[in-house]
N, C-alpha and C positions, 0 to 999 in steps of 0.2 A: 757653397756653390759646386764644389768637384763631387757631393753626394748625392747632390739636385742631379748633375749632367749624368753619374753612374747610375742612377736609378731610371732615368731615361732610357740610357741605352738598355739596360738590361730588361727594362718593357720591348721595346723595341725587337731584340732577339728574340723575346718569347712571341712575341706578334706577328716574326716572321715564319718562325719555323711551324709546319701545319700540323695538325692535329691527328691526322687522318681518319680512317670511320674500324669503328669495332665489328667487323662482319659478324659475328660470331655474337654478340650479344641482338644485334641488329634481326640475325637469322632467328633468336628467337624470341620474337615480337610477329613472326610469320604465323599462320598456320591457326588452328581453335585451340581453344583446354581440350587438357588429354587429362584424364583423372589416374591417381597412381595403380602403377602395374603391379601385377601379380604374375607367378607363373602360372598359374589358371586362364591368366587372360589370355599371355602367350599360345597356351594350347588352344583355348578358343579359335585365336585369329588363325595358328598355321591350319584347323581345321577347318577355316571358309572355303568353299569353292567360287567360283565365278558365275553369276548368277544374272547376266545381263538377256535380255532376249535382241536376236540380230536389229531390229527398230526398236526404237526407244522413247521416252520420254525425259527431257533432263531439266533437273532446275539448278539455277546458277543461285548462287550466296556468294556475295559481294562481304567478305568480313570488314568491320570498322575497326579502328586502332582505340586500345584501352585512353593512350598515352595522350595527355593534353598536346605536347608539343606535336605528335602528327596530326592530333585532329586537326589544329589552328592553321598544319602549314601545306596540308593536300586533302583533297576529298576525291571521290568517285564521281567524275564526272557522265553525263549520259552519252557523251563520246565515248570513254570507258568499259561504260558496262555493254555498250551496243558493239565492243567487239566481239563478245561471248555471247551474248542474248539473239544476232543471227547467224551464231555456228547454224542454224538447221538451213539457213538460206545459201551455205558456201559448197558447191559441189562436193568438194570431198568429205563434206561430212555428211553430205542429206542422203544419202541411203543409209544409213546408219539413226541419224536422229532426224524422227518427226515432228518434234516439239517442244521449243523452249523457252521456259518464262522464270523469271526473277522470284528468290525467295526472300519475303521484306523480313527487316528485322524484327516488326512488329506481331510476325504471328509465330516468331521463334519462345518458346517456352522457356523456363530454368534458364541455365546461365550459359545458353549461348555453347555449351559444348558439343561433339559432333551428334551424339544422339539426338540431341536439342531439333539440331538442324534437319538430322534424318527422318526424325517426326515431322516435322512443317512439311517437308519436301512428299512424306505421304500422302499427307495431307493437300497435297496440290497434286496429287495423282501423280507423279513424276518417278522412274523406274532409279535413276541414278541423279546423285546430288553433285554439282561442281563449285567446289570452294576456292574465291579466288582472294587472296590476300597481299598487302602492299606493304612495304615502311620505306622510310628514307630519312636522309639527313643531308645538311648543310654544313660544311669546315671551310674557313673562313679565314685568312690570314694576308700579311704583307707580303710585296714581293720585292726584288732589290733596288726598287723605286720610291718603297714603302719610306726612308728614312727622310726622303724630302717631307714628310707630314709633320718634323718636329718646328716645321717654319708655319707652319696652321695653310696659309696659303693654299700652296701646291695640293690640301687635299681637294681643292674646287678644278683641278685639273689634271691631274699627274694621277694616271695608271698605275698604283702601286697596291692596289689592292686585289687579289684571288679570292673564287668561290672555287669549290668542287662540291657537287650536286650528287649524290647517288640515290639511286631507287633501285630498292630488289622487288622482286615480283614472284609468287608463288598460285599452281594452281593445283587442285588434285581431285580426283572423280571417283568417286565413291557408289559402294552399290547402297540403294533405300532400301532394300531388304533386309540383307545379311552384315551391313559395313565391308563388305569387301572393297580394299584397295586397286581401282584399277590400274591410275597412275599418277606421277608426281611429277610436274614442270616447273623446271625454273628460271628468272632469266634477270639481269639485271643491265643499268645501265648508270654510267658515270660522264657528267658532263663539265666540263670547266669553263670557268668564266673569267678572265679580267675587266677591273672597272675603276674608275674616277671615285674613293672614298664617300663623297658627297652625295652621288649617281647611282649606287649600287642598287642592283633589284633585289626584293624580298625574297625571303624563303622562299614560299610559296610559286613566287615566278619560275627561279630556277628549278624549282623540283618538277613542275609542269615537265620542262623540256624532260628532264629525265624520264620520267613517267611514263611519257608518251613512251619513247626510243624504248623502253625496259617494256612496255606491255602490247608491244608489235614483236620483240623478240620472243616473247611470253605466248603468244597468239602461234608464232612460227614450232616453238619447241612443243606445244600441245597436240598440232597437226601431224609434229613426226612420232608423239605416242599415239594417238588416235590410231593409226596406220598401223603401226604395232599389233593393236587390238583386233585391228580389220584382220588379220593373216590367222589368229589363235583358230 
């Protein structure tokens, strides 16, 4: 009995204390394959110049996550992509860009790397390519309410259950010419949730809210490179 009740509790502790999120592995699930470097390559990239004409043409690529679990627990909503898809309709950007339209996965060649991309995006007649990519996760734990669950009960009522929800958010614009870098946005957002055990919303709910709040921040921090660009 007293190994029964010890093994309890020691669930128990580990089920309160959270998890937290691995930014750092998380950050790199951002972004395309980069194939390995060289310093040839180096010298290539610091030799680009800037190669944008003052009006533009931009196409946006929505990256998909490798990873089963993000596929299953977020997708690109057309909420989503229609916050980048009418940059050319938001005053501050429409002297700048004349036109922009989505680049489908489907007419991306090879494996989806940036050249991959910067071909399609020629191929759609578009002067600059913008990559916008997403991950997140869900950590999940008890909270000091959490120990009434060992009566089974109280999980149909008792608030002793935590989500925290994060979503990072990456965007970068790139020239279809040359690969020039023009710039890199990032923005995230972390939400928390208490809930009833029995009550609790799906991954996918939560990450929603995240999502959203990280790619309104995403949308803001692109506006302040944009601007950037305007002044060169």
């Amino acid at each position: 009995m007293k190994n029964i009740i010890c093994i309890l509790i020691c669930g128990f502790v580990v089920g309160c204390a959270s998890s937290g999120f691995n930014r750092g592995t998380l950050k790199g699930q951002l972004g395309v394959k980069t194939p390995v470097v060289t310093d040839a390559e180096i010298e290539k990239v610091l030799a680009l110049k800037p190669n944008l004409p003052k009006t533009f043409k931009l196409g946006v690529f929505f990256k998909n996550s490798d990873s089963y679990y993000q596929f299953s627990n977020w997708r690109w909503s057309d909420e989503d992509k229609n916050i980048f898809l009418n940059l050319s309709k938001k005053s501050d950007y429409s002297e700048m860009i004349t036109e922009v339209f989505q680049i489908l996965p489907s007419t991306i060649s090879g494996e989806g790397d940036l050249n991959s991309i910067r071909l399609a995006a020629a191929r759609h007649g578009a002067d600059a390519v913008l990559i916008v990519s997403g991950v997140g996760e869900v950590d999940r734990y008890t909270n000091n309410l959490g120990w009434s669950y060992f009566l089974i009960a109280p999980a149909l009522f008792v608030p002793g259950s935590e989500a925290d929800a994060l979503f990072m958010a990456n965007a970068t614009l790139w020239d279809v010419r040359n690969g020039y870098l023009y710039l890199t946005a990032e923005a995230e957002s972390q939400t928390s949730n208490t809930y009833i055990a029995a009550y609790g919303k799906e991954n996918k709910q939560l990450l929603e809210v995240s999502k959203n709040k990280a790619l309104k921040k995403l949308d803001e921090e692109l506006l302040k490179m944009v601007q950037g660009i305007k002044k060169r």
